[in-house]
C-alpha positions in Angstrom: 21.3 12.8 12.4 19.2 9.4 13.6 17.4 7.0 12.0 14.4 9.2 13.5 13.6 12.7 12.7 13.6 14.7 15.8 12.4 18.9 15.9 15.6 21.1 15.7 14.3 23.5 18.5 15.9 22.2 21.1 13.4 21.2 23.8 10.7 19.7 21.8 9.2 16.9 21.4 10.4 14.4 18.9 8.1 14.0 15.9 8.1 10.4 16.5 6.1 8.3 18.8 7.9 5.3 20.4 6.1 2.1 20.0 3.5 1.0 22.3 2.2 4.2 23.4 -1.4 4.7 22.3 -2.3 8.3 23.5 -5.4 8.7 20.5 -8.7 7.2 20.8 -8.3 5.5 17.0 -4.5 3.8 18.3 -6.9 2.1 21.3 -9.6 1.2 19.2 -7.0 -0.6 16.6 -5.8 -2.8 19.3 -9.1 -3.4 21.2 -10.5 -4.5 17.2 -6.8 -6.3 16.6 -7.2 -8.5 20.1 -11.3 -9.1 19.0 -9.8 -10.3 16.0 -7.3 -12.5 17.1 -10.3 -13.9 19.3 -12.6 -14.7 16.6 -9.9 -16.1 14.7 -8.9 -18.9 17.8 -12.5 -19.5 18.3 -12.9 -20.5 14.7 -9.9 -22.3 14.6 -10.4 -24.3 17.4 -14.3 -25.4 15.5 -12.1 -26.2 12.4 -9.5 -28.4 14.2 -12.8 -30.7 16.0 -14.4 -31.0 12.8 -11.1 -32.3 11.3 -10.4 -34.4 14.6 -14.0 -36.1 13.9 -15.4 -35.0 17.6 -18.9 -34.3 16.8 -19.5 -33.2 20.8 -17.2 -30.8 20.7 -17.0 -29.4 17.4 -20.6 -28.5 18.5 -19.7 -26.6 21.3 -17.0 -25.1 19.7 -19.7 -23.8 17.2 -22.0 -21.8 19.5 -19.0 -20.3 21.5 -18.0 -19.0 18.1 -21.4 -17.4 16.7 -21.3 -15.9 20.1 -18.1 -14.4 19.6 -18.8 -13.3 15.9 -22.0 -11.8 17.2 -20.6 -10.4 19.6 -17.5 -8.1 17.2 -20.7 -7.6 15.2 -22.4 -5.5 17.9 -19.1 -3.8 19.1 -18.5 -3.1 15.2 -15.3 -4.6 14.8 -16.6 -6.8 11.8 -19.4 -6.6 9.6 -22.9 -8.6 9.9 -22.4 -10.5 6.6 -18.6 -11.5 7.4 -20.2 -12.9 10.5 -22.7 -14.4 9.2 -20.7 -16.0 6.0 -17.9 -17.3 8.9 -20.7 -18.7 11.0 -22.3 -19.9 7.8 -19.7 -21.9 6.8 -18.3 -23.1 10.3 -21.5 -24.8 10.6 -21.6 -26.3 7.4 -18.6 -28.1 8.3 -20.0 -29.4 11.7 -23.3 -30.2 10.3 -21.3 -32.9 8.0 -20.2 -34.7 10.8 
């Protein structure tokens, strides 16, 4: 016998899926919210690493694409409004001390 289970009628499927298929609607929703994720997490980064660089300008900019971004997962549902808020909250805390 595999490492997998498989049926023992012969002819039917296995009662595994192999990675990377994603045939239900709560599979596609997990890696449309994973990739949001990941997005929010690079825009925020990217603020962090001006702030700690000392450029004002584009720390700044940095700042509004993010709240955009965080706004954005918020009305798609991906995050809640008051982890968006807190993140933006404290993203601008750090720019504003510049």
């Amino acid at each position: 016998m595999g490492f997998f289970p498989t049926s023992t009628t012969a002819g039917a499927a296995p009662l595994y899926r192999s990675p990377g298929t994603s045939n239900t609607p709560n599979e596609k929703a997990r890696e449309r919210n994973k990739a949001v994720k990941s997005e929010l997490k690079t825009h925020v980064r990217r603020t962090r690493e001006a702030v700690l660089a000392g450029d004002k300008e584009a720390a700044e900019k940095a700042l509004v694409l993010a709240g955009k971004k965080l706004d954005k997962a918020v009305s798609k549902g991906v995050i809640h409004q008051n982890q968006a808020a807190n993140r933006k909250s404290a993203i601008a805390k750090q720019v504003a001390a510049l």
